[in-house]
N, C-alpha and C positions, 0 to 999 in steps of 0.2 A: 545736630541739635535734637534733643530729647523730647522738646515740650512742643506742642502745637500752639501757633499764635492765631488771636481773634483776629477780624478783618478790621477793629475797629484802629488798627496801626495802618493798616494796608494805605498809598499815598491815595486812593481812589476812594475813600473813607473818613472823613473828617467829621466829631463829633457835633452836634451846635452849642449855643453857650447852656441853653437850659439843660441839654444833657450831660454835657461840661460839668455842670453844677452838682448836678446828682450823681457822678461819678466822682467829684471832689469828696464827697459826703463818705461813697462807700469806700474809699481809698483811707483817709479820716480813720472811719470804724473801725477796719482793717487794721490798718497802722497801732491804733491804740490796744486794740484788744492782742495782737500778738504780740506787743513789746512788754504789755504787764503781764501776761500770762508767763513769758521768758524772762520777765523782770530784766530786761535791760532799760539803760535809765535814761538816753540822750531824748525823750518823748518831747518836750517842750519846743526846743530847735527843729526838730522834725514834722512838728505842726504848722509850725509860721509861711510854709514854702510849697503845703499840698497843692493850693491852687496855679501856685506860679508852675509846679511842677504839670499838672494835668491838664492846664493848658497849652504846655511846650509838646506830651504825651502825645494828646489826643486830638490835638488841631493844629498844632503849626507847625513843627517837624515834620521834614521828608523820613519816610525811615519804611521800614518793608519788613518783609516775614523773617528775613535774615540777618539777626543780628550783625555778622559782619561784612554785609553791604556793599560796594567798595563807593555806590554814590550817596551813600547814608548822609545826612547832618550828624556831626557830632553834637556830643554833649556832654560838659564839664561841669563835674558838682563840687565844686570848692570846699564848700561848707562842708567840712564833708562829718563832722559829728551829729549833724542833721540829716543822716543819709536813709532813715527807715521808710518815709517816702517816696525812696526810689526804688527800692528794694520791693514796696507791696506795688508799684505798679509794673514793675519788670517781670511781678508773678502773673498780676493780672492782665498782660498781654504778650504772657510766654517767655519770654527772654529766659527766665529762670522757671525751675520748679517748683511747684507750690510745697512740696514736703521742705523743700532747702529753704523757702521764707519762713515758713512756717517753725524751722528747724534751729531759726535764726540766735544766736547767742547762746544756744545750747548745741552744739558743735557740727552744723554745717559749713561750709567757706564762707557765708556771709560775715564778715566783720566787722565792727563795731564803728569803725572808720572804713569807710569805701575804700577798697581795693582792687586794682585793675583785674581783671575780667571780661575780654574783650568778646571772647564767644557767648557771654552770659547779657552784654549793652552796655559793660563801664570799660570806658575810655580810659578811666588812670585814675589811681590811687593818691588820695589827698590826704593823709595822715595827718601831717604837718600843716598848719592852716597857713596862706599867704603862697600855697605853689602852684594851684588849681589856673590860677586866671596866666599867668607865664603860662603856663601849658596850652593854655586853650589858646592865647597868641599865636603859640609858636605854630600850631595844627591850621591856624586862620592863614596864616603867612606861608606857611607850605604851600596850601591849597594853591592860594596866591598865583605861588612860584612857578607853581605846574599846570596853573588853569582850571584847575578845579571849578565846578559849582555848585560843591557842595558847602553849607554853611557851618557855622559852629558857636555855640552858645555856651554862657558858661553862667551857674547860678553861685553869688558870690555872697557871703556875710557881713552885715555892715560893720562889726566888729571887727572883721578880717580886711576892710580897709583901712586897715590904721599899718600895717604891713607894708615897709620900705619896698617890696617886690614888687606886693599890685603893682603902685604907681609908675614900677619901672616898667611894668610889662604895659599897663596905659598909656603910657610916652612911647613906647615901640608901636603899640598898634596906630596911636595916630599919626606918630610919621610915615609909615609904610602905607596908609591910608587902609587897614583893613576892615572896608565896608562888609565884609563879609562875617565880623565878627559880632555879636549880640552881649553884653552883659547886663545880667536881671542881681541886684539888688535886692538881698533880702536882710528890708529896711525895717526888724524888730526893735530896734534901738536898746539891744540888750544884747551884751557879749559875759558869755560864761555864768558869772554871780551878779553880776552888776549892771547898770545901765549907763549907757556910753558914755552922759555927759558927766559922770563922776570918776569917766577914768582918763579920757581924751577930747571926749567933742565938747567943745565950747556949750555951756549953758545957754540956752534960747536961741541955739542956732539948726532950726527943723530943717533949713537946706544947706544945712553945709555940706553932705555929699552931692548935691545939685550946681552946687559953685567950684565946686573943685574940678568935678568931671566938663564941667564947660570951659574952666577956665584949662584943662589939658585940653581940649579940643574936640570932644567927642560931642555926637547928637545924642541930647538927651531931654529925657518925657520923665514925667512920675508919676504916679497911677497907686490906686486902691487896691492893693496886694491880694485883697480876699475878695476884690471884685472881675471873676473871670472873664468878663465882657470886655473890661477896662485895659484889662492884660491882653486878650486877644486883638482889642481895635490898637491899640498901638504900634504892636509888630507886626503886625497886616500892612498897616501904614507904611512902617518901613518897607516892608516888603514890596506893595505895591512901586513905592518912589524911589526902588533900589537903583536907579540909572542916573538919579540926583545924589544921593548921599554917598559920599567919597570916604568916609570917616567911622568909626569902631562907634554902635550905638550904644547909650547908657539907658536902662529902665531902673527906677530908682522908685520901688514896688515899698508901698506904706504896710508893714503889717505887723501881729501881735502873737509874741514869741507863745506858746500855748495854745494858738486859736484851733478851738473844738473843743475843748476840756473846758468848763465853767471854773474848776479850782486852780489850774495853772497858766489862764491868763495876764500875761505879763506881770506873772511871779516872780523875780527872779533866783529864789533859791531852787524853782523847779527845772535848769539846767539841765541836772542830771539825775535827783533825786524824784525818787515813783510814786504814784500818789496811793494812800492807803483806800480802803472799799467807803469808807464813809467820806473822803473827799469825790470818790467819783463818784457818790451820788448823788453829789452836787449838781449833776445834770453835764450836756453837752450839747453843742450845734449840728451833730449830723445826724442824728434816728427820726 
């Protein structure tokens, strides 16, 4: 490995929520400013998830100076057109080099879609949306198999649970009971151009991924997506009362596909389209 990683991965190192916070913010900045500068477009999707991501980062993942670990927590990003915040904080705690983020869409390996990269911290390549969370089963159920303890999380799309897969690989994890499995919902209520209840979810139905995931059998919470306290005491939870829960937990994280951008909150033509210099002056949540 190339890069030197901060102590702030190291497991003897966990950030608190206020500095959670203010790392959410400068991850946020980051993210925006190198994707318009590179003009790549998936910006909106890659906002909605900074916080879920940088609390998985920088407080609750086992994970050490080497990316490839062998007692690491994995971690499975589904969504993976949403992947530019993983990418700035793979730089910002070394995984990757900062010229290859920086590089990014203008012809380093970083891809526009997440692509495996195991010496860089990506697990597997999700191109295709609906294959991420099967994968991350299958690596739960491994563990399983062989005794493992180490964990595996996988951050999914809400829009990518309308995907005959998930559900298959959902019905797998709770019959084999893999407590060891984590899935965070990122509950924008907006998939691609549109918003969910105009292509699939029922009109006025704010939990119906809350009923579904219970009624497959999983433990599951829901929580305010951009509130990192919120996201950190739930999986703590699990974690502390890991010798009770038998079963694949659901987090089913509220949040708002754009957040940080004042112009492209819960826009939905902002998908993949860039915002011009007079919508970003509209202001933003992180400076």
């Amino acid at each position: 490995m190339d890069a030197i990683v901060k102590d702030n991965i190291k497991t003897d190192k966990k950030l608190s929520v206020s500095e959670l916070t203010e790392k959410a913010n400068q991850i946020r900045k980051d993210l925006v400013e190198v994707a318009v500068r590179n003009e790549a477009g998936h910006i909106s999707p890659s906002l909605s998830c900074v916080d879920i991501l940088t609390a998985l980062y920088y407080r609750i993942m086992n994970l050490s100076d080497d990316p490839q670990w062998p007692e690491r927590d994995r971690f499975v990003f589904s969504k993976s057109h949403g992947c530019y915040g993983v990418y700035a904080i793979l730089s910002d705690i070394g995984y990757i080099r900062r010229e290859d983020w920086e590089g990014f869409y203008k012809g380093s390996f970083l891809m526009g879609c997440i692509e495996r990269s195991i010496e860089h911290g990506i697990e597997v390549g999700c191109g295709a949306l609906g294959h991420g969370l099967p994968m991350a089963v299958g690596m739960a159920f491994g563990a399983k198999l062989q005794d493992k303890k180490y964990r595996v999380y996988c951050v999914v799309g809400d829009g990518e649970m309308q995907e005959g897969s998930m559900w298959e690989a959902v019905q797998f994890a709770v019959k084999h009971e893999l407590s060891n499995l984590t899935i965070i919902i990122d509950n924008n209520r907006l998939q691609a151009m549109d918003f969910l209840e105009n292509v699939m979810t029922l009109k006025d139905r704010e939990d119906d991924l809350q009923k579904k995931f219970n009624a497959f059998g999983c433990e599951v919470e829901t929580c305010e997506g951009h509130n990192i306290e919120e996201v950190v005491s739930v999986i703590d939870n699990w974690l502390k009362d890991g010798k009770r829960i038998s079963r694949p937990q659901a987090l089913i994280a509220n949040t708002i596909k754009g957040y940080g951008l004042l112009c492209m909150e819960n826009i939905p033509k902002f998908h993949f389209r860039l915002p011009t210099d007079e919508e970003l002056r509209m202001g933003n949540r992180y400076d």
